[in-house]
C-alpha positions in Angstrom: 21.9 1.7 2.0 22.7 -0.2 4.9 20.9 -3.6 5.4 20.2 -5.5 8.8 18.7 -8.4 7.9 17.3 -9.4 11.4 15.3 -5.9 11.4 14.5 -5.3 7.7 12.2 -7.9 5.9 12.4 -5.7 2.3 14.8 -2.9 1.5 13.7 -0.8 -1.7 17.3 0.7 -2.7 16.5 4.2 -5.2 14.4 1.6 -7.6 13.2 3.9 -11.0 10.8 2.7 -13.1 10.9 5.0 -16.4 7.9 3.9 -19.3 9.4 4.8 -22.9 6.2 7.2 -24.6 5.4 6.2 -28.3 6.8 9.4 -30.5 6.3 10.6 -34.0 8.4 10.6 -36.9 11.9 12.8 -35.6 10.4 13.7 -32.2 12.5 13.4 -29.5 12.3 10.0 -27.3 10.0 10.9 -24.2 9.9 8.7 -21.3 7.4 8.7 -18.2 9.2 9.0 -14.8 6.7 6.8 -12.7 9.3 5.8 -10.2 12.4 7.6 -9.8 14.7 6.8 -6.9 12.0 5.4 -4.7 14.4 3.8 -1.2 12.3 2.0 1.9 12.8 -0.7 4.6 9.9 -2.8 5.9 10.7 -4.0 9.2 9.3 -7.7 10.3 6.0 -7.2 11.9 5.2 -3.8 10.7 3.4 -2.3 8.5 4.8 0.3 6.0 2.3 2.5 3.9 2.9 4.5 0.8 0.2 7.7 0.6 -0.2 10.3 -2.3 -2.4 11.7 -5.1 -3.9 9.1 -7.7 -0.6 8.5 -10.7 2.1 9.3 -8.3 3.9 5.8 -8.8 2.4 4.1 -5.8 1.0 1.1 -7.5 3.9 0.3 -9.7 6.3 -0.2 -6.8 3.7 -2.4 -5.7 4.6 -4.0 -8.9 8.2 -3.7 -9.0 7.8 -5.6 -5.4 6.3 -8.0 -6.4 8.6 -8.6 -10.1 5.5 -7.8 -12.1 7.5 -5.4 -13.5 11.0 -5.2 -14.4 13.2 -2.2 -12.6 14.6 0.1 -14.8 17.1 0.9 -12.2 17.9 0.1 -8.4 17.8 -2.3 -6.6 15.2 -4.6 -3.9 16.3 -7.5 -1.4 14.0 -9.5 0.6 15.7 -11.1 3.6 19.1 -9.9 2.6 19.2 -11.4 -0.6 19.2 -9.3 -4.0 15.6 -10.2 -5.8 16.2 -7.6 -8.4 16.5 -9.5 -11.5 16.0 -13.4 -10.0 14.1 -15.8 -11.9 12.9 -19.4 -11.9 12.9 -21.3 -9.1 14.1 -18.8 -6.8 11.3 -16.4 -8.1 8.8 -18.8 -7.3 10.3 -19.3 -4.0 10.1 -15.3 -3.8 7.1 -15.4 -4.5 5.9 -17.9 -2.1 6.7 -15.3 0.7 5.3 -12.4 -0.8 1.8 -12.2 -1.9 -0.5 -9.3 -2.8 -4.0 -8.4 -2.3 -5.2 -6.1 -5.3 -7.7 -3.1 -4.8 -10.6 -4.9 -6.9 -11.6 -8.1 -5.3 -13.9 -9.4 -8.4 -11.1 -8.0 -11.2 -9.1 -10.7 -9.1 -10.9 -13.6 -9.1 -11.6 -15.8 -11.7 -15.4 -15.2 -12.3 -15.6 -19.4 -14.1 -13.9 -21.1 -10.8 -15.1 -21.8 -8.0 -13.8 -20.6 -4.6 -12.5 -23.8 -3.6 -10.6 -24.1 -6.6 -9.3 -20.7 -6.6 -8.2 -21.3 -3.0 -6.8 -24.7 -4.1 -4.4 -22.8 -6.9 -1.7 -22.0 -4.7 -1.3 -25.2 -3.1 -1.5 -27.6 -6.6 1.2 -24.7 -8.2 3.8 -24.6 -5.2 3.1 -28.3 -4.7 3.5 -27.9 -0.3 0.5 -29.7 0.7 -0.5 -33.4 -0.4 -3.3 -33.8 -1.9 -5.3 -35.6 0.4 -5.0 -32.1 3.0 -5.7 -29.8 0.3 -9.5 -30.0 1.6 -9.1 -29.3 4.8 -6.3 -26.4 4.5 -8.9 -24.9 1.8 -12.1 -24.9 4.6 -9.5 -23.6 7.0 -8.8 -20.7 5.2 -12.3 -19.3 4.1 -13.1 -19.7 7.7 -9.8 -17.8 8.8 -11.5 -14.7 7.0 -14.9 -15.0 8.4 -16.9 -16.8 5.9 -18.5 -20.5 6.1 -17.2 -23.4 4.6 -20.7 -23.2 1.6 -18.5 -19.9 0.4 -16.3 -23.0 -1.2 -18.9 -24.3 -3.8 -20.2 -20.8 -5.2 -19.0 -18.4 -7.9 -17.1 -14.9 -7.4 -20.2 -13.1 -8.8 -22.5 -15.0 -5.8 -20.7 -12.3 -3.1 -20.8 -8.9 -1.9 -17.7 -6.7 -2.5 -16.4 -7.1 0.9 -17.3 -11.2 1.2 -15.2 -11.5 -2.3 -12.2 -9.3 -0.4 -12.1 -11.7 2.2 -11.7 -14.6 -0.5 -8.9 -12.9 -2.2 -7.1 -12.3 1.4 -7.5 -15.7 2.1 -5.9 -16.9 -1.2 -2.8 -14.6 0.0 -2.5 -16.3 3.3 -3.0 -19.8 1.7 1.3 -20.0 1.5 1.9 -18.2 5.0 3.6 -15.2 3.5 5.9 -13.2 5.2 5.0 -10.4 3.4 1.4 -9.0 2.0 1.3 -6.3 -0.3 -1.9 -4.9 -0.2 -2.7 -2.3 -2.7 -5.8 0.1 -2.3 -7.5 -3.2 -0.5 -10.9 -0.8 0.7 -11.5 1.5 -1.9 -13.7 -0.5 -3.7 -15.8 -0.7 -0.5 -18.0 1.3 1.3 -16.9 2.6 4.3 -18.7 0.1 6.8 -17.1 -2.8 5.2 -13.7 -1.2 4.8 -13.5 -1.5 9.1 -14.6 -4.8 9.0 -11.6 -5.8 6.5 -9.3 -3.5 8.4 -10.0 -5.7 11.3 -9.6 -8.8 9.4 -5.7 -7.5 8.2 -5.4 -6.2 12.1 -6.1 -10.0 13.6 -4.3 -11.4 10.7 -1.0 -9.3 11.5 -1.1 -10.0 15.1 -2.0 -13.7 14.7 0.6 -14.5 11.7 3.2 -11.9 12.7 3.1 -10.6 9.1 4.4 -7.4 7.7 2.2 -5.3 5.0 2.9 -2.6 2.5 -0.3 -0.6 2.6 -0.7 1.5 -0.9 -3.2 3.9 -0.4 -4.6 7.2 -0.9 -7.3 6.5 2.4 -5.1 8.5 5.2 -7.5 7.6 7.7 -6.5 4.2 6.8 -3.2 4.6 7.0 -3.0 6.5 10.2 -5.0 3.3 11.8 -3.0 0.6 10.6 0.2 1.6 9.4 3.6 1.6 11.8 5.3 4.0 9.2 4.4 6.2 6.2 6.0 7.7 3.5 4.6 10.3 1.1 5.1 9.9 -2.5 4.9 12.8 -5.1 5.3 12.5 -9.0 7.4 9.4 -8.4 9.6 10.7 -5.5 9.1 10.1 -2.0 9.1 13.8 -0.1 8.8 12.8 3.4 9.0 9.9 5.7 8.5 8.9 9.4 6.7 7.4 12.2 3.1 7.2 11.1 1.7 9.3 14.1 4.8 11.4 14.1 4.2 12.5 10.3 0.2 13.0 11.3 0.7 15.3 14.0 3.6 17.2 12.7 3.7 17.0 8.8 7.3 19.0 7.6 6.8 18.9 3.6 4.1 21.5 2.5 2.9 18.2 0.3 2.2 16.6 3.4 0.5 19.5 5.0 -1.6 19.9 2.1 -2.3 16.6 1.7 -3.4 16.1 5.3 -5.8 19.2 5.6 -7.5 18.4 2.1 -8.3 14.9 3.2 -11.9 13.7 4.5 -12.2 13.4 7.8 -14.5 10.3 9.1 -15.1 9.4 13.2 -14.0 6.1 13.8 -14.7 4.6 17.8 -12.9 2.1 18.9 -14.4 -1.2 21.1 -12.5 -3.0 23.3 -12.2 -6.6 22.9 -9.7 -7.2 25.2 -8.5 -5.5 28.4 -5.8 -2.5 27.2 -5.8 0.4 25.1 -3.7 -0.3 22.1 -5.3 -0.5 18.2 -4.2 -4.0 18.7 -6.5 -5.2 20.9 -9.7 -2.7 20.0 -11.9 -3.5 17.1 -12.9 -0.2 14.8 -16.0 0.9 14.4 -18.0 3.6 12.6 -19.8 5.7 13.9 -21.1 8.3 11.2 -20.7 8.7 7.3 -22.8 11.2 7.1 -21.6 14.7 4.8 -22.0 18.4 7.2 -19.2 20.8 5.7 -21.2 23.4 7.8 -21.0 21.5 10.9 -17.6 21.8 13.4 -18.7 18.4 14.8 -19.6 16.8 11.2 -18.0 12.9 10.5 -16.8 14.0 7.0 -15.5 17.3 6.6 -13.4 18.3 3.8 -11.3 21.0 4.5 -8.1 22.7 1.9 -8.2 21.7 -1.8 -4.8 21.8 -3.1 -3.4 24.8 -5.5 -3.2 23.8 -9.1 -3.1 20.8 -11.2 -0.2 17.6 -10.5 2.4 18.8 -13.2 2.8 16.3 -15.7 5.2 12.8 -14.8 6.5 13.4 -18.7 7.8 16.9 -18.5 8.8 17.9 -15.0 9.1 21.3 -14.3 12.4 22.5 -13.1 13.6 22.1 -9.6 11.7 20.6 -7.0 8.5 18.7 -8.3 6.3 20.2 -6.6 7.3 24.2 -6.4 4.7 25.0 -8.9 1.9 23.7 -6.0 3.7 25.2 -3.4 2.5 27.4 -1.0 6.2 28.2 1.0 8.0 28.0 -2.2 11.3 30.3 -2.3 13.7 31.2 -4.7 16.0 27.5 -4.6 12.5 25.8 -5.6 12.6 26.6 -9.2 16.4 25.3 -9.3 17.4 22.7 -7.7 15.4 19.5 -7.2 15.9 19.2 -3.2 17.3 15.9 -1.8 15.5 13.6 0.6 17.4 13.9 3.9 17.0 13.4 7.5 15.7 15.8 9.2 14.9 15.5 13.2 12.6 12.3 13.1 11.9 12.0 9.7 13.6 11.8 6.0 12.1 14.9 4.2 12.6 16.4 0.9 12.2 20.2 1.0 14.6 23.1 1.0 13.3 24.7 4.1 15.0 21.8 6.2 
């Protein structure tokens, strides 16, 4: 894969990330394929989101991002330089660039420190601030993600779902990343709060010039925030593009499906500033309310998709996702299709 290191902040080069399954006595070895061949570049100043069905290996490239886990093959550079299998110092320093923002915001925090402590962490750990500023950089931050500088002296379990969110984003922007990894961020939240966070990460980006990877299964979500998308399937990604390029013209019968079974929820969009871009509006919603029998209704689903997900342990044979397929032909059963370009987009399907 070819790397530009003035464009590209990451490159995830066909990473796999295979779980060896516990087996009885003279069973054959089985192995879960939760990542196989996964490849990606996250520009500087974008924001890059992974979509698909719940177990399709989203969260544990999150992981393999991040060095959580080890890669069981491939390989991922940040800024040009191999991080694959770095350790020590220079993982620390990795890791001082790239921080992550998990999908439960009390699950994150430690429920015996106080705010100001857990904001405090990452400065005592890296050692970059003296002492004597930790203070101030700490009352700086909680009020960076709209809360008051009292937050600082109360417990995790004191705060709303969305109030504790904002704590754990500003623990991830106590280092100045260049990188946030923010994994499922709203789904713990209702749907009020998730625009208000989605504003927060929108301000943030265009303040701090960060880049995200945004792992979700919300596609309204992703079609708000994200620059580009790529669909993920059973470990594999099946299609890739432009974000509003993939919503308005999906290619892989995944992504169709995928697109017309999701909710649909009105969002408005308020002007703070003169211009028309997502960039300067705020989002706003207008309606949660559930009408399936209403063509105007906020929340409509529409398609279920065909079958169950086959299992990650025994894939069936040829392409992944043939068994699900609606346009399925006679290569599907045979021969696992490769992810190519195709017009504006990389997709993975034997009708292109």
């Amino acid at each position: 894969m070819e790397r530009n290191t003035k464009e590209q902040l990451l490159v995830v080069d066909s990473i796999k990330k295979h779980f060896k399954l516990k087996s009885g006595f003279r069973e054959p070895e089985k192995r879960l394929h939760a990542v196989d061949g996964v490849s990606f570049e996250v520009k500087r100043d974008s924001v890059f989101a992974l979509v698909g069905e719940s177990g399709c290996g989203k969260s544990t490239v999150a992981r393999m991002i991040l060095r959580l886990l080890p890669l069981t093959a491939g390989k991922i550079f940040f800024k040009g330089e191999d991080i694959s299998d770095i350790s020590g110092e220079r993982l620390k320093k990795f890791r001082r660039s790239v921080q992550i923002v998990f999908q439960d915001p009390f699950a994150s925090l430690n429920p015996r420190m106080r705010i100001a402590d857990t904001l405090s962490e990452p400065f005592k750990i890296h050692k970059i601030v003296p002492k004597n500023e930790i203070r101030d950089r700490v009352a700086h931050l909680i009020e960076r993600v709209g809360l008051s500088r009292d937050a600082l002296g109360r417990y995790p379990h004191e705060f709303s779902g969305g109030q504790r969110q904002r704590i754990c984003i500003a623990r991830a922007l106590a280092l100045s990343p260049e990188l946030i990894i923010a994994d499922e961020p709203l789904s713990a939240l209702d749907v009020s709060i998730q625009a208000q966070i989605l504003n927060l990460f929108q301000e943030i980006k265009k303040e701090m010039a960060i880049s995200f990877v945004l792992i979700s299964h919300d596609l309204k979500v992703v079609r708000y925030f994200s620059d580009e998308v790529a669909v993920m399937y059973l470990g594999k990604i099946v299609e890739k593009a432009k974000t509003e390029d993939l919503f308005n013209a999906p290619k892989h019968p995944y992504t169709e499906l995928l697109l017309s079974s999701a909710p649909q929820i009105k969002y408005s969009y308020k002007s703070s500033v003169t211009g028309n871009s997502k960039d300067s509006n705020k989002l706003q919603v207008t309606s949660n309310k559930l009408k399936t029998n209403d063509k105007d209704s906020s929340l409509v689903t529409r398609h279920p998709l065909p079958n169950d997900v086959p299992s990650p342990i025994e894939l069936p044979p040829g392409c992944p996702f043939h068994p699900r397929c609606l346009k399925r032909t006679d290569a599907c059963d045979k021969k696992v299709p490769e992810l190519k370009e195709s017009g504006d987009r990389d997709v993975s399907c034997h009708l292109y």
